[in-house]
ZATOR-118358 format. One line per 5 residues: their letters; for each residue x, y, z negated of C-alpha. Coordinates in steps of 0.2 Angstrom, whole numbers, plus 5000, padded with zeros to 4 digits. Layout:
N
a> X,Y,Z; ...
END
This chain:
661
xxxxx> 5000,5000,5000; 5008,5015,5004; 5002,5032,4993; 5000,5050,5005; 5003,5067,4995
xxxxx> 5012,5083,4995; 5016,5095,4980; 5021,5111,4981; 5035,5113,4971; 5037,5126,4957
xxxxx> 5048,5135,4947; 5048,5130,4928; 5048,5149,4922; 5031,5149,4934; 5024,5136,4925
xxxxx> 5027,5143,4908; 5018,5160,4914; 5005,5150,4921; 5002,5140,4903; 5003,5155,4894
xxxxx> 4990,5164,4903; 4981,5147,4900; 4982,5145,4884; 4980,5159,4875; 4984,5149,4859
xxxxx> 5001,5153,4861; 4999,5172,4862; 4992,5169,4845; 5004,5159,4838; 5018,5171,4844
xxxxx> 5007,5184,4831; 5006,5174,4818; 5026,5173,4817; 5027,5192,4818; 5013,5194,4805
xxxxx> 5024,5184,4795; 5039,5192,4800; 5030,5210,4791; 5025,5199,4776; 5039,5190,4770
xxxxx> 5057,5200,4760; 5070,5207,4772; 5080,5192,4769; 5091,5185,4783; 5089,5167,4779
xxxxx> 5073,5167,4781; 5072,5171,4799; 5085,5161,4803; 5074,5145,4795; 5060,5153,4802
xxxxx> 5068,5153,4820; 5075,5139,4820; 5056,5129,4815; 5049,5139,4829; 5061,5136,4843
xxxxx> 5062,5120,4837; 5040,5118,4840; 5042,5129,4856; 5055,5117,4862; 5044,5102,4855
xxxxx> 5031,5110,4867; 5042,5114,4884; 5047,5095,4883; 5029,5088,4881; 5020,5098,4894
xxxxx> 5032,5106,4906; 5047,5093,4908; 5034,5079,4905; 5026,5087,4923; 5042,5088,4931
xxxxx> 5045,5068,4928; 5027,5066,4935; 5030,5055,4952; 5031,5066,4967; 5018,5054,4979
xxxxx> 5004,5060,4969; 4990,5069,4984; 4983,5084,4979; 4968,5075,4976; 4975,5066,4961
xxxxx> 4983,5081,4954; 4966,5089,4954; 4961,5076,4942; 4973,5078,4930; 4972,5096,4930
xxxxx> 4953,5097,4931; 4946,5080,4927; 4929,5089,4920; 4923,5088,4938; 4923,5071,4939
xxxxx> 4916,5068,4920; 4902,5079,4924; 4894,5064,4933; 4895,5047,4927; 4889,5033,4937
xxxxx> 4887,5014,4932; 4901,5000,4940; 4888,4992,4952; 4890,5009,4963; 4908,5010,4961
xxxxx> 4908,4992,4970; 4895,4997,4983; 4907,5012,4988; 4922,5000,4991; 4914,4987,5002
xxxxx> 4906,5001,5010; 4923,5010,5014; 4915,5026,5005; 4930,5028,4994; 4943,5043,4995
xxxxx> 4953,5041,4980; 4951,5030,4964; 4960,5033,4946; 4959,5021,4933; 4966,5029,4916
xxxxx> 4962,5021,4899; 4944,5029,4897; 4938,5025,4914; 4937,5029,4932; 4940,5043,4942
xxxxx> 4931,5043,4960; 4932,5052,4975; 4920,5050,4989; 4924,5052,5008; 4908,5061,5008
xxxxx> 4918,5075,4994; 4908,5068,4980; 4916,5065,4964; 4909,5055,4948; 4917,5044,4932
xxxxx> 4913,5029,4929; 4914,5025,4911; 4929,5009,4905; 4935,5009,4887; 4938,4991,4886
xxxxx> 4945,4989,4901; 4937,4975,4910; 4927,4987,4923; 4942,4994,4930; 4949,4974,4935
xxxxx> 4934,4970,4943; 4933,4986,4953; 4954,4982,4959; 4947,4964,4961; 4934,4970,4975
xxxxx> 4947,4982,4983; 4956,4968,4987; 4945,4957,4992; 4937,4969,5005; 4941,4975,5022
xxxxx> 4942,4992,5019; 4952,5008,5023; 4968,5011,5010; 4964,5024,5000; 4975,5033,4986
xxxxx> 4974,5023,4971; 4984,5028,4954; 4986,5019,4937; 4987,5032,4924; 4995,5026,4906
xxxxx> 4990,5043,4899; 4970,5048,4896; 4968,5062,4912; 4949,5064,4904; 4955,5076,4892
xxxxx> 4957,5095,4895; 4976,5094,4897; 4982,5090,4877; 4981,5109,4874; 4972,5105,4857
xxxxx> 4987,5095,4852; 4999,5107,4857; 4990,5117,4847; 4989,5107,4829; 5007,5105,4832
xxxxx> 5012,5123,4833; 5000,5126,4819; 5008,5112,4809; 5025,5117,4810; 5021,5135,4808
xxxxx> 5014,5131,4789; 5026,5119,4784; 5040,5134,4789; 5028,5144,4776; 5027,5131,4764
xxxxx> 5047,5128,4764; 5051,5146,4762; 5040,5150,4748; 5043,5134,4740; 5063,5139,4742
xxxxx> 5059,5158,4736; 5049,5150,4721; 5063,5140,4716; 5075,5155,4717; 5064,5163,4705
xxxxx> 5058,5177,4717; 5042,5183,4727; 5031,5188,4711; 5024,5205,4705; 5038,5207,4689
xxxxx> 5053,5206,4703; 5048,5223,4710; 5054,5238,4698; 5042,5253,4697; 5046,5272,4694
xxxxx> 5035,5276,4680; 5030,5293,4681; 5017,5293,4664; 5025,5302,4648; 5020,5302,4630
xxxxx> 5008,5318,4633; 4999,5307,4643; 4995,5295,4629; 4982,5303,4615; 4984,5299,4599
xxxxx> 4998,5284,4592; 5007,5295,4584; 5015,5283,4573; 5020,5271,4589; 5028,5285,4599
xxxxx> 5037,5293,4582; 5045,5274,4581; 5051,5272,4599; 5060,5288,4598; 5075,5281,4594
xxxxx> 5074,5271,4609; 5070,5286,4618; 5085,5295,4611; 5098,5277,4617; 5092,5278,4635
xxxxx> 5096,5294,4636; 5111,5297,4629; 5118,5280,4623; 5135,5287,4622; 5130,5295,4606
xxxxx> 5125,5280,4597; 5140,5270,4603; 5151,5282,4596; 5144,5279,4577; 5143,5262,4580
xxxxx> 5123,5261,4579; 5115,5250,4593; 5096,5252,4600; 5082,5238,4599; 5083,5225,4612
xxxxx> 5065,5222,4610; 5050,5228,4603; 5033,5222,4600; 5017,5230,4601; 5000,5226,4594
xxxxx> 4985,5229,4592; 4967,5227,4599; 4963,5225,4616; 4960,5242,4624; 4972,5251,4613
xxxxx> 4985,5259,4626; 4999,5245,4625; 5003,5244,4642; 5004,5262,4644; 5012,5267,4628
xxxxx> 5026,5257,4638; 5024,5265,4655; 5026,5282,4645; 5043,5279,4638; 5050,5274,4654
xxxxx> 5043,5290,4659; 5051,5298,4645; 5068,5292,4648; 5066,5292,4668; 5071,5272,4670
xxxxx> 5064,5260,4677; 5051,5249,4672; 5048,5231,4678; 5032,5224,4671; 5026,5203,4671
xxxxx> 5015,5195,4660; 5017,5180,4650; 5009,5169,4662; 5019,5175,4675; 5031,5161,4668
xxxxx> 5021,5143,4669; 5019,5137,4683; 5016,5118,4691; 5032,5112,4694; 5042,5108,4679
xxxxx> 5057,5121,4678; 5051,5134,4687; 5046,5143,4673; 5064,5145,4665; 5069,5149,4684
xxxxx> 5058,5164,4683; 5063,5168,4667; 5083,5170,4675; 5075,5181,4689; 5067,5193,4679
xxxxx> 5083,5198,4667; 5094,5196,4683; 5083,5210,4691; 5083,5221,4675; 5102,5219,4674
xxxxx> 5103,5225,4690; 5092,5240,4688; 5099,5243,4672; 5093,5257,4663; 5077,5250,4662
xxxxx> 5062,5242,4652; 5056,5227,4654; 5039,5225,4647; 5030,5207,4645; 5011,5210,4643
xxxxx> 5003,5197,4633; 5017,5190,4628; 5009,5177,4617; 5004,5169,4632; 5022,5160,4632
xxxxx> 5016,5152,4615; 5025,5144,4602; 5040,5131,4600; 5031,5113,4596; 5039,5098,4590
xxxxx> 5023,5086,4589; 5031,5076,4605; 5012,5071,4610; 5010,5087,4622; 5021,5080,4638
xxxxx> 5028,5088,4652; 5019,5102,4649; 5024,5106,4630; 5041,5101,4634; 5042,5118,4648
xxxxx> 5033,5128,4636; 5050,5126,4625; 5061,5129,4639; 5052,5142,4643; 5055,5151,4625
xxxxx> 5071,5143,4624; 5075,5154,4641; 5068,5169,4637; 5076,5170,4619; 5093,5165,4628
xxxxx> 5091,5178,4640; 5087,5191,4625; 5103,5188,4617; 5115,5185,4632; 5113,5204,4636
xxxxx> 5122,5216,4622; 5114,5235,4615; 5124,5245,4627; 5117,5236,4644; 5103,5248,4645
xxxxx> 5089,5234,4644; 5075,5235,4633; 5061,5221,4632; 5046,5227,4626; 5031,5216,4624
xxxxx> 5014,5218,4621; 5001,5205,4612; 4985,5206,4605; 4989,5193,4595; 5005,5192,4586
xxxxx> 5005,5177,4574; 5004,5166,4592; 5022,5174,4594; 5032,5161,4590; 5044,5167,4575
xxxxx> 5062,5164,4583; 5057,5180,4595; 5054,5192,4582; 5067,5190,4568; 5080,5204,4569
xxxxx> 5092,5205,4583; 5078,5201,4597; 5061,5210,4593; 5068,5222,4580; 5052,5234,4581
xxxxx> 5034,5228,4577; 5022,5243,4580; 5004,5241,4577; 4992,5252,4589; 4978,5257,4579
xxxxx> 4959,5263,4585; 4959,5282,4588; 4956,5293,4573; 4940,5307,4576; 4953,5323,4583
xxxxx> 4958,5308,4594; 4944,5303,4600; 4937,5321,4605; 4954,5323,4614; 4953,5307,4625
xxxxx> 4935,5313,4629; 4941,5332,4634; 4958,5322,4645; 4944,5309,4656; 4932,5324,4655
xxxxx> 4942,5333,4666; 4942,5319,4682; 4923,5321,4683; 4913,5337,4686; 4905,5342,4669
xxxxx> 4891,5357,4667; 4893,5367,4655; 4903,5365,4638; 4900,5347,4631; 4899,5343,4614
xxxxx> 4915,5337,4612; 4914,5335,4594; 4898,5325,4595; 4905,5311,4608; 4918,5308,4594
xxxxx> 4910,5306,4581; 4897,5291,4590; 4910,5284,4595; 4917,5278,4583; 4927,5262,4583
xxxxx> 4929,5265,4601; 4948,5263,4609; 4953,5273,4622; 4947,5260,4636; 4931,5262,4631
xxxxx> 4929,5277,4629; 4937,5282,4645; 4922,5266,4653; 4910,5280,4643; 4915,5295,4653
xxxxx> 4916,5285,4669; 4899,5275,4667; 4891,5294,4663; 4896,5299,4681; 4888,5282,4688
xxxxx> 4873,5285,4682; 4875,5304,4689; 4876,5296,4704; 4861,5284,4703; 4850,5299,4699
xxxxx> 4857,5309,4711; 4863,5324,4701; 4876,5335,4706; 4885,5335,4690; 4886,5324,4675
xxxxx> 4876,5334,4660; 4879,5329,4640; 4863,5318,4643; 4872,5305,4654; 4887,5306,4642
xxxxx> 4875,5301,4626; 4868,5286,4638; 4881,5281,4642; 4889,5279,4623; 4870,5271,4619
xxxxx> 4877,5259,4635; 4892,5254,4628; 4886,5251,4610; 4870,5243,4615; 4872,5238,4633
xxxxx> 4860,5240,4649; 4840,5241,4646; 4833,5227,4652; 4815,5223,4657; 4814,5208,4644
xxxxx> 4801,5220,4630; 4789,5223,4646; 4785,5203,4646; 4783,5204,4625; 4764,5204,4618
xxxxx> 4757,5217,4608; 4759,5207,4591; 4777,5202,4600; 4780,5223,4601; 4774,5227,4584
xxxxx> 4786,5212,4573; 4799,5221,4583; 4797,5235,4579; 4794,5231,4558; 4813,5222,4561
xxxxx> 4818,5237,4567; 4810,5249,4554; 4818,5239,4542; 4836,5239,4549; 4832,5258,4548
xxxxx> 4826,5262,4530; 4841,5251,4522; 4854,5257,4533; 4848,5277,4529; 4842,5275,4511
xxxxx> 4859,5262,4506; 4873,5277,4515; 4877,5263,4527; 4880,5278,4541; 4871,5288,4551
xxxxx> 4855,5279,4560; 4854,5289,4577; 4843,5280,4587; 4830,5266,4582; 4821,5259,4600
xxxxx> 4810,5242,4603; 4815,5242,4620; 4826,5229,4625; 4847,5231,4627; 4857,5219,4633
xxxxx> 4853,5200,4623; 4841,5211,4608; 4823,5214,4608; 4828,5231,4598; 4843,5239,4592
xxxxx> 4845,5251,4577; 4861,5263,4580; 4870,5266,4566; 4886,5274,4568; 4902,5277,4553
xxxxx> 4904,5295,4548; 4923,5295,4545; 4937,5284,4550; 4940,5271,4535; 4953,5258,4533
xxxxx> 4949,5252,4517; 4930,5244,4513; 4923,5243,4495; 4915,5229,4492; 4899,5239,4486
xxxxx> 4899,5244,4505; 4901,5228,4511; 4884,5225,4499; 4876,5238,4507; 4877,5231,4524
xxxxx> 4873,5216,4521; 4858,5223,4516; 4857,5233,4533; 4857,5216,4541; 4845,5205,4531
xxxxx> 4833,5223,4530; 4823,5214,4545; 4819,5200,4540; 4814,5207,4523; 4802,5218,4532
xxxxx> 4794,5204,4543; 4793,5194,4525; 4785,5211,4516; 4772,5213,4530; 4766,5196,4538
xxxxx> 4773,5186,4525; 4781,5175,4537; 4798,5177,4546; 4804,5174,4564; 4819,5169,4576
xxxxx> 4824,5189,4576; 4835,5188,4563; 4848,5176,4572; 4863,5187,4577; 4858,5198,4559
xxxxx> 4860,5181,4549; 4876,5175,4557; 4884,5191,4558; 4880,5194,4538; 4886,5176,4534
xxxxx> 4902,5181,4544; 4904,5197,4529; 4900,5187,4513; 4913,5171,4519; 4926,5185,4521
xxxxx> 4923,5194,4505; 4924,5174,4496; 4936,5167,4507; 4948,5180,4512; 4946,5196,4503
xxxxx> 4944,5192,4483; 4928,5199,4482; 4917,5185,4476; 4904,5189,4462; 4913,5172,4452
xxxxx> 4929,5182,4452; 4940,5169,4464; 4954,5174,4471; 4961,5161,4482; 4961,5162,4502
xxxxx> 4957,5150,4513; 4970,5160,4525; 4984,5151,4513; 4979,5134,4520; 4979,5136,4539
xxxxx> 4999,5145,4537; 5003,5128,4526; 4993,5117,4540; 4981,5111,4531; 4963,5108,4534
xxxxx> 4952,5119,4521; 4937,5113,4513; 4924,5130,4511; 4912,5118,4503; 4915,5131,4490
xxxxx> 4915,5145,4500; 4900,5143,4508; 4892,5141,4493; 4897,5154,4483; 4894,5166,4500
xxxxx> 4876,5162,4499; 4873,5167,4483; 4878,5184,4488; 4867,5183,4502; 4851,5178,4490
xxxxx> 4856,5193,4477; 4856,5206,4492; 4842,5199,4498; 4832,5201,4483; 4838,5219,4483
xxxxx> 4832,5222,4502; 4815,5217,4498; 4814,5227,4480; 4816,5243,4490; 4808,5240,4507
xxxxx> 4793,5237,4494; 4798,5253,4485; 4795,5261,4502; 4783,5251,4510; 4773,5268,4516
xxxxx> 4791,5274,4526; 4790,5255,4532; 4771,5259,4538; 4774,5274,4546; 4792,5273,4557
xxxxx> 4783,5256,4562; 4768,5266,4570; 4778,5277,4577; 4789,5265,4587; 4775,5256,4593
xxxxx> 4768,5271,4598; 4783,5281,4606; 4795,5265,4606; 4811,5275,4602; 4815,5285,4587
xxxxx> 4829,5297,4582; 4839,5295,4567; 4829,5313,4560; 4812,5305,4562; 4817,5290,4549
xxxxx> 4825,5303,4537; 4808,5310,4536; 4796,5296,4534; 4809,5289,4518; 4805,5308,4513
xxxxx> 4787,5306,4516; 4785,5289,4507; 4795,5295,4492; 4785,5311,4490; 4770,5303,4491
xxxxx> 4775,5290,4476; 4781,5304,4466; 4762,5314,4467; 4754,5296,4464; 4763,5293,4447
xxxxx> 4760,5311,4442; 4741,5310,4446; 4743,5290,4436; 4752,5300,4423; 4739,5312,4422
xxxxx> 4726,5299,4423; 4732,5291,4406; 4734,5308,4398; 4716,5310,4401; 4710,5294,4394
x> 4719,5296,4381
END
């Protein structure tokens, strides 16, 4: 049999056009690697890997599609190279074996290609159509019939590759795709174990000072001396003194940590490299301590500087229980790094470790005995002149109306850090927003306080019954009447309508700053708490699920004053906090008993006076179910009411008896 075709020969540089206008696959993958070039550190190794991996794939590529071709045997007809470039015109059609046989013994057959899907047929008549053979027997009968019969020769090809498919662009495709992430995986797997590509390996120009911090008076008095080092450490060499190489700082969360350490960088114009305790684990073991390394290397070589570790108790502690694994084991090294690292650099380096924790007995010791951590400042909650300056500092980003009452903001705030009460002045621009006001008066800035204390209104007291409306608000007449009457604070606002998980809330708010609680104080509020209960008692005579959170919350202040704080009506003075620093499990059998007698004597109590003022009870509990909200002023006045009104009935009793008598 002898095989008729022509190819026009082409250069390989055409072809490679040709399969790049193609497949545009390629264009895309040429994008990727310079996206990657843009992401990836200006590091000379990692092109050269990355070049080589994608050479190496566009080579991979050139020998699979374009020399492949060139090996292709040069006999091929046009014909045939139609179907191996374009065998959807073929597949389009599919026709049984019985009309593949008729064609051949009717000499109607052009061309025939048997590939391992099936066959590809030409007619004389320019008909094309496939006839379908994945076992493989269809295509021997059809050769058997060719053969046997007297027909015409017509080009005939054995193909070991499937031609049925649209030219293996799709797995040019996975393989290009393939090789490109595995180059990404190995080069970040490479940069992780060299300890680099995270945040803390970037250092930062820190342009905050201590006049930017309100308030910490005592912290920024403390790290003076550290100020004073970076500046001039000349000075402090020549009498022998050396600086802190660490310092911790404590405190609430909220209470300006981070940026009291931003502000002495400021201060001292050095740089300042943050990373967070959890910057440090990580899922292969090793790595940690790795990352440890990276980030003194990098403060070394910025030196000056100030290294600060936010939540730094996220490293943990040291164990030696041998029954936490792998993973206890890198905690250690972890520590065991870091306190390496920490000693490895002298005073006169310029490198100052600062780290930040809201809970500093997680530390574990061996980082804060002297020579490592020698500072330990605590951050405390803004005092009142504090306070009304944050709010006059974040007042000044939005656009107030008139003067606000700077004065007043401070004094509801109370307890507030500064990261709430800047979420204050920012959430009263919001809801200037929402109701589409120009400016943000003193009304916003008291709903948004009210927001923060008591959270979001909800729609839960719309769904609440009548009766439903009117317990809730006896609960809250209560809470009311015992917090005024027993000095707890200053009731400013007494609502029924639903704040965040309450069906009411009572606002009661501290007038001074107190560090220091007596425990008739602590009495007195757990009075507050249990007064709603009491006042459901008083009036139905039954009480109801209401009193949950005020029933926790005031067993949480009478365990304290047995367990903790010496203030038990028995006169103990053991602490149960004595047992968990010996590990040992405590027993508060005791405890618990002992706190729930104080709860039944201030119990008692609440219910002698809420009966003492059972007509102020009557009255603030009309009036909420009438107006639903009540200011602190409005319960001042039904307490004076009430007590008026039980002074003129035991004059007119008095006189009554006089008479009589």
């Amino acid at each position: 049999m002898r095989w008729a075709s022509s190819v026009a020969s082409e250069t390989l540089a055409g072809k490679a056009a040709s399969e790049l206008r193609r497949y545009p696959f390629v264009w895309l993958s040429l994008a990727s690697a310079s996206l990657m070039n843009k992401l990836l550190p200006k590091k000379r190794w990692h092109y050269l890997l990355l070049g080589a991996l994608f050479l190496a794939g566009i080579g991979t590529l050139f020998s699979t599609r374009f020399l492949a071709r060139d090996r292709k045997p040069v006999a091929l007809n046009a014909m045939l190279l139609q179907m191996r470039s374009d065998p959807a015109l073929w597949t389009v059609t599919e026709r049984d074996v019985s009309i593949l046989i008729l064609d051949i013994q009717r000499n109607n057959v052009a061309g025939l290609a048997i590939a391992p899907s099936g066959m590809f047929v030409s007619t004389r008549a320019g008909n094309r159509y496939f006839v379908s053979d994945n076992a493989g027997k269809l295509s021997s009968l059809a050769l058997t019939y060719y053969q046997k019969g007297q027909t015409d020769a017509f080009p005939l090809a054995v193909v070991s590759e499937d031609i049925r498919s649209t030219g293996g662009w799709h797995m040019d495709l996975g393989l290009l795709l393939t090789i490109a992430f595995l180059s990404a995986l190995g080069v970040q797997a490479f940069r992780a174990n060299r300890g680099n590509g995270f945040g803390f390996s970037q250092t930062e120009s820190s342009v905050v000072t201590f006049e930017d911090v309100i308030g910490a008076e005592e912290a920024k008095s403390a790290l003076m001396d550290i100020k004073s080092y970076l500046k001039a450490p000349k000075d402090f060499t020549a009498l022998g003194a050396r600086a802190p190489k660490g310092v911790l700082l404590s405190g609430p969360p909220g209470t300006g940590k981070t940026q009291l350490a931003k502000a002495l960088a400021g201060e001292c114009k050095v740089h300042f490299i943050p990373a967070t305790g959890g910057d440090f684990t990580a899922m292969f073991v090793g790595l940690g301590s790795m990352r440890v390394k990276s980030l003194f290397r990098k403060a070394r070589k910025h030196a000056p500087c100030i290294v600060f570790i936010d939540e730094i108790d996220g490293v943990g502690r040291r164990t030696t229980t041998e029954t936490g694994g792998a993973s206890e084991a890198e905690g250690n090294r972890i520590i065991n790094q870091i306190l390496a690292e920490v000693d490895g650099f002298n005073s006169s380096s310029g490198v100052i470790v600062i780290g930040a924790t809201n809970f500093p007995d997680a530390v574990d010791p061996a980082l804060l005995r002297e020579g490592r951590f020698d500072r330990k400042i605590q951050l405390k909650l803004p005092a009142l002149a504090d306070r009304e300056a944050l709010f006059r500092l974040y007042a000044k980003k939005v656009k107030t109306v008139g003067e606000l009452g700077y004065a007043r903001l401070a004094r509801l705030t109370t307890g507030l850090t500064p990261a709430a009460i800047a979420y204050v002045v920012n959430h009263a621009a919001l809801i200037s927003a929402r109701n589409q006001q120009r400016d943000v008066p003193m009304a916003n800035f008291i709903e948004a306080i009210e927001v923060c204390r008591m959270g979001e209104v909800n729609g839960s007291s719309s769904a609440l019954t009548e009766s439903e409306r009117e317990r809730v608000a006896v609960h809250e007449a209560g809470h009311a009447l015992i917090a005024q009457v027993m000095n707890v604070g200053r009731v400013e606002k007494v609502t029924i309508l639903s704040r965040g998980g309450a069906l009411g809330v009572t606002l009661v708010t501290q007038t001074e700053d107190k560090q220091l609680h007596l425990k008739s104080e602590l009495q007195n509020r757990i009075q507050m708490l249990l007064a709603g209960r009491a006042a459901e008692l008083i009036t139905y005579d039954d009480a109801s699920s209401g009193a949950a959170s005020d029933l926790k919350e005031a067993s949480r202040i009478a365990l304290s004053m047995v367990a903790t704080l010496g203030l038990s009506d028995k006169g103990t003075l053991f602490s149960l906090d004595a047992l968990s620093v010996l590990d040992l499990k405590p027993d508060a059998t005791i405890a618990v008993a002992q706190a729930e007698t104080i709860l039944a004597a201030q119990h008692q109590r609440c219910l002698a006076t809420l009966r003492q003022l059972h007509g102020a009870l009557l009255e603030l509990t009309a009036k909420l179910v009438e107006h639903e909200t009540v200011d602190g002023e409005e319960v001042a006045r039904a307490i004076a009411n009430a007590r008026t009104a039980g002074t003129k009935g035991l004059n007119d009793a008095t006189c009554t008896q006089q008479g009589t008598a």
